[in-house]
LODRENTOR-179917 format. One line per 2 residues: their letters; for each residue x, z, y of N, C-alpha, C. Coordinates in steps of 0.001 Angstrom, whole numbers, plus 500000, padded with zeros to 6 digits. Each point is the difference from the previous one (the first is absolute). Layout:
a> X/Z/Y/X/Z/Y/X/Z/Y  ...
// end
This chain:
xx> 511337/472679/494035/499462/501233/500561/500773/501190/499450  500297/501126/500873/501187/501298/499649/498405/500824/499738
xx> 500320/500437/498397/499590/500779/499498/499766/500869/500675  500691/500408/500584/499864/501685/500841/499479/499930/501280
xx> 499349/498780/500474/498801/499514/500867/498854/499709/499401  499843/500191/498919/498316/499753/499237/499269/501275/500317
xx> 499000/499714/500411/499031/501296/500527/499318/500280/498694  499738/501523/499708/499310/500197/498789/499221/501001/500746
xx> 499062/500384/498796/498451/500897/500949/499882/500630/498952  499683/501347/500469/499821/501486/499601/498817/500291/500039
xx> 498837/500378/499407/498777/500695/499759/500026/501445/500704  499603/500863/500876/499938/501315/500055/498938/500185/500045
xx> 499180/501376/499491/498684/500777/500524/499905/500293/501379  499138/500283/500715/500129/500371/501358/500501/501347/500147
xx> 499768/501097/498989/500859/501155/499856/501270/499764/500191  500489/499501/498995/501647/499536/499896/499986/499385/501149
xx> 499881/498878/500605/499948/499265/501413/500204/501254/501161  499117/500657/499867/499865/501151/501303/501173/500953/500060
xx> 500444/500561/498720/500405/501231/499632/501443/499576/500531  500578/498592/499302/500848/499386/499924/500481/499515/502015
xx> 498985/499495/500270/500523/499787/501632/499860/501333/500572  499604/501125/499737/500152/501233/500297/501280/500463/500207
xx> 500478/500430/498903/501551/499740/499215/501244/499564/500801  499540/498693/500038/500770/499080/500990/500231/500255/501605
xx> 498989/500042/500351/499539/500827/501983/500311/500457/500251  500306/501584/498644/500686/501521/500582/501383/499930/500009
xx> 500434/498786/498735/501521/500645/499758/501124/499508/501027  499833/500260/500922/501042/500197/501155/501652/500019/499628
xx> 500471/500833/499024/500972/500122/499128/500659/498518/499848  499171/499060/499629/500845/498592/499710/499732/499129/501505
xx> 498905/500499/500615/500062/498887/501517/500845/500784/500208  500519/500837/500372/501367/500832/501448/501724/499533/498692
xx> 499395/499851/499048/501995/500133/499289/500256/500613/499692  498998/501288/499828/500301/501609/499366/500173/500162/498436
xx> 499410/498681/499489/499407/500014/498867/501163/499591/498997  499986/499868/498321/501318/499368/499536/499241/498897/499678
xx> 499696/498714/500710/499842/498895/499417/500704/498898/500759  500404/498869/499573/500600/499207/500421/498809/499195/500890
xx> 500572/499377/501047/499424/498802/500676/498881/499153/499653  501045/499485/498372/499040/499325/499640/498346/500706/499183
xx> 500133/500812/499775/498866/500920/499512/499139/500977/501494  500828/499473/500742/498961/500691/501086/499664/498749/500731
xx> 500412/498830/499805/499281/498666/500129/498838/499603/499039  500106/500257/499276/498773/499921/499249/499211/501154/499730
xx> 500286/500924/500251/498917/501007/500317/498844/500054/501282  501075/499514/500881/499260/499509/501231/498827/499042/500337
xx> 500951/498870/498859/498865/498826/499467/498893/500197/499255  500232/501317/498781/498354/500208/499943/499122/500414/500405
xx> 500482/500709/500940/499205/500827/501513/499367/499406/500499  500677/498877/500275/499429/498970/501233/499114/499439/499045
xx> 500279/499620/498778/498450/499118/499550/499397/500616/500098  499624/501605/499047/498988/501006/499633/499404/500030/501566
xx> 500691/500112/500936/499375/499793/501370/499154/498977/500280  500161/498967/499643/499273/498330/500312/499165/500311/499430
xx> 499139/500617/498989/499263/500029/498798/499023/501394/500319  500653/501009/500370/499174/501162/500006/499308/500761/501411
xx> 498972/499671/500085/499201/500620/501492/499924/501673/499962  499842/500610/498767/499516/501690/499735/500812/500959/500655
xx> 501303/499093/500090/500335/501320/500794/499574/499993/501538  499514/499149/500653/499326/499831/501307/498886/500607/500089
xx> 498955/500377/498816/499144/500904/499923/499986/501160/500679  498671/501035/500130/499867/501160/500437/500441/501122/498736
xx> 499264/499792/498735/500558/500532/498960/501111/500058/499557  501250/498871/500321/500799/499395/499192/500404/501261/498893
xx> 500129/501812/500835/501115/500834/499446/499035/500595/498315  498811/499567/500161/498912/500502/498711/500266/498765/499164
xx> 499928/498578/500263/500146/498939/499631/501342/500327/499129  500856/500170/500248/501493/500002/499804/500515/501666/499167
xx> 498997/500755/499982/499772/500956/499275/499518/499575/498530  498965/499582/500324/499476/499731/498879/500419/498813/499047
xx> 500575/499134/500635/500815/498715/499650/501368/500832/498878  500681/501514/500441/501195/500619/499694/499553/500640/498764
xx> 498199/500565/500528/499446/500684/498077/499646/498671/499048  499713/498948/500615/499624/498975/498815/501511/499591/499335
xx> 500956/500207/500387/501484/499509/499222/500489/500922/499540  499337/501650/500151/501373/501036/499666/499661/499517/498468
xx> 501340/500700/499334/499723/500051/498561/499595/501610/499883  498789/499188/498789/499297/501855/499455/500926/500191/499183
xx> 499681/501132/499655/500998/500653/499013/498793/500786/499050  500412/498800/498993/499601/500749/498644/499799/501200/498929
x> 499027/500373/499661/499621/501483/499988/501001/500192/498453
// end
C-alpha cells in the first residue's frame, strides 16, 4: 500500500467546519488561476471543499449568514487586556 493513499481523519468544530468551507466557496482567486498556487494545491483545496460539502447542511439554512457570523466570533482570537 503507497503511503500517500492512506486516508487519515481530521477532527473539526462545526465553527472551524463552517468558517473553513466559507473560505473555500468565496476564493475564486485559486478556481479562475488568478491565484499563486500550484495545481496541485488547488487540487486539494478543492478536495476539502468537496468533503466539508458532503458533511455540512448549514449553509442550506435560512440563517446560514448569523450561523456563520457567529461561528467567525467563536474562533476570533481575544486579545488580552
Amino acid at each position: 500500500m503507497n503511503l500517500l493513499n492512506t486516508k487519515i481523519s481530521i477532527e473539526l468544530n462545526m465553527a472551524e467546519a463552517i468558517v473553513i468551507a466559507n473560505f473555500l466557496a468565496r476564493q475564486n482567486d485559486f478556481k479562475n488561476g488568478t491565484a499563486n498556487v500550484d495545481n496541485y494545491e488547488k487540487r486539494a483545496l478543492w478536495n476539502l471543499e468537496c468533503l466539508l460539502e458532503k458533511v455540512l447542511t448549514e449553509p442550506l439554512i435560512n440563517n446560514y449568514g448569523d450561523l456563520l457570523n457567529r461561528a467567525k466570533e467563536l474562533l476570533a482570537d481575544k486579545e488580552e487586556d
